[in-house]
DRENZA-215292 format. One record per residue: chain; x, y, z negated of N, C-alpha, C in turn; residue number from 0. Coordinates in steps of 0.001 Angstrom, whole numbers. Atoms other than C-alpha are relative to their C-alpha. Layout:
REM residues N
  unit    neast   nnorth      nup   caeast  canorth     caup    ceast   cnorth      cup  pos
     A        X        Y        Z        X        Y        Z        X        Y        Z  NUM
...
//
This chain:
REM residues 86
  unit    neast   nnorth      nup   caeast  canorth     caup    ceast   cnorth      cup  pos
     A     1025     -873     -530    25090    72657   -66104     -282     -372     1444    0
     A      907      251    -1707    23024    72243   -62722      541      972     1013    1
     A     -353    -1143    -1369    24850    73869   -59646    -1139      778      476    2
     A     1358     -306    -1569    21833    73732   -57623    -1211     1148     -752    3
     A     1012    -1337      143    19992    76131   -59736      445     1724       15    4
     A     -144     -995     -582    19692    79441   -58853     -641     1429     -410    5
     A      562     -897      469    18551    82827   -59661     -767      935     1333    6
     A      763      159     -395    15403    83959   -58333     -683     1380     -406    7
     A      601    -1472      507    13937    87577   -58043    -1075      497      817    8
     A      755     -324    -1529    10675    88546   -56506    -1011     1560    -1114    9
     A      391    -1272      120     9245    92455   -56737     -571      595      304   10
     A     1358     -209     -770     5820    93501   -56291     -127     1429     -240   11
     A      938    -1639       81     4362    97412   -56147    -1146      -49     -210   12
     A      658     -562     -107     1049    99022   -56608      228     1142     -302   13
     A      656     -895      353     -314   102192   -56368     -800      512     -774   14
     A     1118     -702     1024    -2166   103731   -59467     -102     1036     -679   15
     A      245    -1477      595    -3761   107196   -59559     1186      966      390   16
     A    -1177     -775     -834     -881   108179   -57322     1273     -456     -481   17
     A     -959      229      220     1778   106518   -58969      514     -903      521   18
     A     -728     1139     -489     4071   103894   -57921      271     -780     -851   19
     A     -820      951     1089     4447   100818   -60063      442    -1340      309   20
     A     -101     1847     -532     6316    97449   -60220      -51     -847    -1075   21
     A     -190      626      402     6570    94667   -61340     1138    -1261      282   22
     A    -1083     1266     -280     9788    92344   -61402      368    -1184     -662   23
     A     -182     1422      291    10115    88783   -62072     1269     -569      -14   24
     A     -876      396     -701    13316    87265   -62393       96    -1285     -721   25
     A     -760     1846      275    14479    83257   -62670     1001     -152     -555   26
     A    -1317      335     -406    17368    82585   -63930      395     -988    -1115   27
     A     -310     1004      854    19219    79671   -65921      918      339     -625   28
     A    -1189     -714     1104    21124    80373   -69261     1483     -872      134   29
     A    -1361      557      559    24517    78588   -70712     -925    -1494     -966   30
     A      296     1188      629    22159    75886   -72250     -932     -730      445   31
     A      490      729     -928    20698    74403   -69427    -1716      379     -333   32
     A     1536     -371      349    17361    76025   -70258     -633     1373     1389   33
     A      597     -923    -1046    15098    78577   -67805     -227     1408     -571   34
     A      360    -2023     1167    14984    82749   -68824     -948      380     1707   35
     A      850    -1014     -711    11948    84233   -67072     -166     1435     -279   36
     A     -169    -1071      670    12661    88090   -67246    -1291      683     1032   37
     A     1324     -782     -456     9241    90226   -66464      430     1599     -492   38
     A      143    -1276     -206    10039    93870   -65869     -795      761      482   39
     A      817    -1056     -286     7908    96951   -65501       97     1380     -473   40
     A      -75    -1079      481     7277   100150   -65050     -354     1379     1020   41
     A      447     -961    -1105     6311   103345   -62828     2352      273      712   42
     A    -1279     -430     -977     9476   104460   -59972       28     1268     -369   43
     A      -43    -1512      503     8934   107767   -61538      692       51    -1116   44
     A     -703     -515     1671    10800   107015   -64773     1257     -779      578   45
     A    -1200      553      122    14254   106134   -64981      125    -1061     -438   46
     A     -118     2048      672    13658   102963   -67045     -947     -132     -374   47
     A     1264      567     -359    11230   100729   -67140     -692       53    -1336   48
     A      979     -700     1519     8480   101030   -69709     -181    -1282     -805   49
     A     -585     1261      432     9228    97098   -70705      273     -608      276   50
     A     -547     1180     -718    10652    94168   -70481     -239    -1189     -967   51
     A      149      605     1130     9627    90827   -71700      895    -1378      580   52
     A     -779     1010     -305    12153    87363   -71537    -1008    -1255    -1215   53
     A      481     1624      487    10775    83944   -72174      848     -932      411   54
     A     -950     1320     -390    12696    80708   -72436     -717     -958      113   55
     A      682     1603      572    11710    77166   -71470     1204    -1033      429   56
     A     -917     1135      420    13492    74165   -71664      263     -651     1057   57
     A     -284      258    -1804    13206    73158   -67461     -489      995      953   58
     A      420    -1136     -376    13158    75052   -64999    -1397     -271      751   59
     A     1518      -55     -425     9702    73670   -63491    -1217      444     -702   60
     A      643     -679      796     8088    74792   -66145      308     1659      175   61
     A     -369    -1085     -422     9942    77906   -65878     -579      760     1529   62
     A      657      166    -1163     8865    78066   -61767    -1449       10     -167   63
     A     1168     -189     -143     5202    77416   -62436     -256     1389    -1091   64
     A      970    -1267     1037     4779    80406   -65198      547     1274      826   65
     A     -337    -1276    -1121     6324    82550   -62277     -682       -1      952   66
     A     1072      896    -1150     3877    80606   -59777    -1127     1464     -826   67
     A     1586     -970     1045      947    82448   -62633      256     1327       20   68
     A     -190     -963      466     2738    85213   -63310     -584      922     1630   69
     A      699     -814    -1007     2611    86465   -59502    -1541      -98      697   70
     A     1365      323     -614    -1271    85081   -58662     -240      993     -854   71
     A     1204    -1266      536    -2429    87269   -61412      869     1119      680   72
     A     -616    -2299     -490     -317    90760   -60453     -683     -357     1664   73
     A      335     -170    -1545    -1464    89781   -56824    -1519      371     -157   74
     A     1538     -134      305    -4942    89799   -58280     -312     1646     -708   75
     A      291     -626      727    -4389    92660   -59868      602     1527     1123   76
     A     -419    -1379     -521    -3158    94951   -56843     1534       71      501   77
     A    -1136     -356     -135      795    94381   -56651      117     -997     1493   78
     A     -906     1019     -838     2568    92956   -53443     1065      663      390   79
     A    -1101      -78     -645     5686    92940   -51799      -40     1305      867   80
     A     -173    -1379    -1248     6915    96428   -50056      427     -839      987   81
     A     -208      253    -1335     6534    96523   -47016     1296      601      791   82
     A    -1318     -440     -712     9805    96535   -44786      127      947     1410   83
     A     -108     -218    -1515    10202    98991   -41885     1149     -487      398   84
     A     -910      583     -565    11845    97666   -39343      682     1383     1377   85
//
């Protein structure tokens, strides 16, 4: 297995109709040298998320660019990164 790969989590918000929703992306590499893209969602108002979908591919650059797509559309669609107070 590949040291150098790594697991990879990025977690966008919008606002809709007063609610709070996200969306979470995560990277990560199995036991058979393959890529698991896990796509979570769901409003911050429920206890658990309203789905979750896992896709496998076979490198992880492939894996990397459908996470590249995955966040251009949700960015298109309203979600970004909370903002941090400092």
């Amino acid at each position: 297995m590949n040291s150098s790969v790594i697991t990879v989590t990025t977690i966008l918000y919008r606002t809709l109709n007063q609610r709070e929703r996200y969306y979470s992306i995560q990277l990560l590499p199995n036991l058979f040298e393959e890529s698991i893209v896990i796509r979570t969602y769901g409003s911050l108002q429920k206890s658990k998320p309203t789905g979750e979908i896992k896709e496998v591919y076979s490198n992880q650059a492939d894996a990397q660019h459908s996470v590249d797509v995955l966040i251009a559309s949700k960015h298109k669609r309203g979600y970004r990164p909370k903002a941090h107070n400092h």
